[in-house]
C-alpha beads as a LAMMPS data file, in Angstrom:
LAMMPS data file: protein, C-alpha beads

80 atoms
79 bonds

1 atom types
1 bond types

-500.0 500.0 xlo xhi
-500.0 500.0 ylo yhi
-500.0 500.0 zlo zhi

Masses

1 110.0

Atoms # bond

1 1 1 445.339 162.216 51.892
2 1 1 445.125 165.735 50.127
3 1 1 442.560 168.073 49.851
4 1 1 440.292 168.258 46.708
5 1 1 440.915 172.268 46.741
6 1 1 444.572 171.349 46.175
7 1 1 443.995 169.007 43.600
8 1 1 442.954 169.167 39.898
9 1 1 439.695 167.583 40.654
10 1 1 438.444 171.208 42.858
11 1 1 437.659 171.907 38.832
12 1 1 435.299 169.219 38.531
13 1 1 432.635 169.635 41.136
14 1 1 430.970 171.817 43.841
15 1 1 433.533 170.416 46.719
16 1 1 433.371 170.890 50.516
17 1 1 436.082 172.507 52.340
18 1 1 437.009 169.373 53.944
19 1 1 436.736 166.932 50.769
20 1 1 439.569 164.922 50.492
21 1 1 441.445 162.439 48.216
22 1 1 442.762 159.287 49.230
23 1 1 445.034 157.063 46.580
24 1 1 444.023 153.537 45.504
25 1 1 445.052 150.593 46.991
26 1 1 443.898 147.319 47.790
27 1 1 440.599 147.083 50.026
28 1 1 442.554 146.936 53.602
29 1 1 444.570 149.422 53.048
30 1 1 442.174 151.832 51.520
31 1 1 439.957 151.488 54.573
32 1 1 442.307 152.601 57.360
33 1 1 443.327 155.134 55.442
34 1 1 439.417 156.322 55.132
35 1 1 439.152 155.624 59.093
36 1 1 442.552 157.557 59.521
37 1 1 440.926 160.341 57.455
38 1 1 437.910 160.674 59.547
39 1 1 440.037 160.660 63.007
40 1 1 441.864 163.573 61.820
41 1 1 439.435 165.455 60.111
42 1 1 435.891 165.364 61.917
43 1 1 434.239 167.930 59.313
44 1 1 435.246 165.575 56.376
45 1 1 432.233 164.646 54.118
46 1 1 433.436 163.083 51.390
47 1 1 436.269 160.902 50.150
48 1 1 437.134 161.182 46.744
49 1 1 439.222 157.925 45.099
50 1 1 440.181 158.327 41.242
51 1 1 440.065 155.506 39.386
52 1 1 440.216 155.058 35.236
53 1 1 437.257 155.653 34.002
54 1 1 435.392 152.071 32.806
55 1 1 437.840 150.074 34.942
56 1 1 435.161 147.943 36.844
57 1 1 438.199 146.393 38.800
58 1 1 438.790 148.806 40.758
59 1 1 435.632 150.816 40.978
60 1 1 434.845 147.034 42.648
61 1 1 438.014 147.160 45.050
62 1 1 437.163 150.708 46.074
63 1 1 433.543 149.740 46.803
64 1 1 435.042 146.181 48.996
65 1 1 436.410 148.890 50.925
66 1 1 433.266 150.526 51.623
67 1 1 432.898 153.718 48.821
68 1 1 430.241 153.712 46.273
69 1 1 429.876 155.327 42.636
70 1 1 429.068 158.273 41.909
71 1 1 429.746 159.850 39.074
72 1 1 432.804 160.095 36.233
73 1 1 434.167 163.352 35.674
74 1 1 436.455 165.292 33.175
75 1 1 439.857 167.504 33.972
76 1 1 440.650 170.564 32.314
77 1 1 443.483 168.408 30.676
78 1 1 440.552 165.880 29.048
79 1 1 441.325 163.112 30.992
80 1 1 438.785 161.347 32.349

Bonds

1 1 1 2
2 1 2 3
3 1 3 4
4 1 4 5
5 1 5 6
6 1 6 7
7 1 7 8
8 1 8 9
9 1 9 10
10 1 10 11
11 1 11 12
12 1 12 13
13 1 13 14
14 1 14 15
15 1 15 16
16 1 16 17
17 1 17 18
18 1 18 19
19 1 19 20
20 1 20 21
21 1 21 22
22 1 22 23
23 1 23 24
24 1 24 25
25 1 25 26
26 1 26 27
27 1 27 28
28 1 28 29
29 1 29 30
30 1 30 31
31 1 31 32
32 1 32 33
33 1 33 34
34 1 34 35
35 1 35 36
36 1 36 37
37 1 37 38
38 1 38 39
39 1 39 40
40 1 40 41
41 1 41 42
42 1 42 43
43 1 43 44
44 1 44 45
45 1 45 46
46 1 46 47
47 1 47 48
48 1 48 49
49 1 49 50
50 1 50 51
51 1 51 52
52 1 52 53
53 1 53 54
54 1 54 55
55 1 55 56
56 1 56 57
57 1 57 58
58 1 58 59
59 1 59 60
60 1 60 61
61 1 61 62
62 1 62 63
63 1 63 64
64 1 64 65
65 1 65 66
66 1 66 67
67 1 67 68
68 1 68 69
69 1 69 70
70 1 70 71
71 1 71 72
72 1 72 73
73 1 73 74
74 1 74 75
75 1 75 76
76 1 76 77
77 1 77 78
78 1 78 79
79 1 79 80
């Protein structure tokens, strides 16, 4: 877990103070770590998981493990 204003995403959209990443994984493990995230952090709203852009294999495994879609976006570095 690390928070999106210490990441490069805090470039990419209007975060909240308490948006946070979480790294991929399988479904399982990606879920108690979003549960975990919630315990320790009541004022969380929103859980952020990069993924490749276009790679519908894991934008499936993230949403088995209870995320949705949103949106893609760009880094200042151009990556996607």
């Amino acid at each position: 877990m690390q928070y999106v204003s210490n990441t490069e995403l805090r470039h990419t959209y209007p975060f909240g103070a308490s948006d946070v990443t979480v790294d991929f994984s399988n479904a399982l493990v990606m879920r108690d770590a979003f549960e975990k995230v919630f315990f320790q952090d009541e004022n969380c709203r929103r859980i952020v998981v990069a993924v490749e852009q276009g790679n519908t294999e894991e934008i499936s495994i993230c949403e088995d493990a209870g995320m949705r879609f949103v949106l893609d976006v760009q880094l200042r570095t151009g990556e996607e």
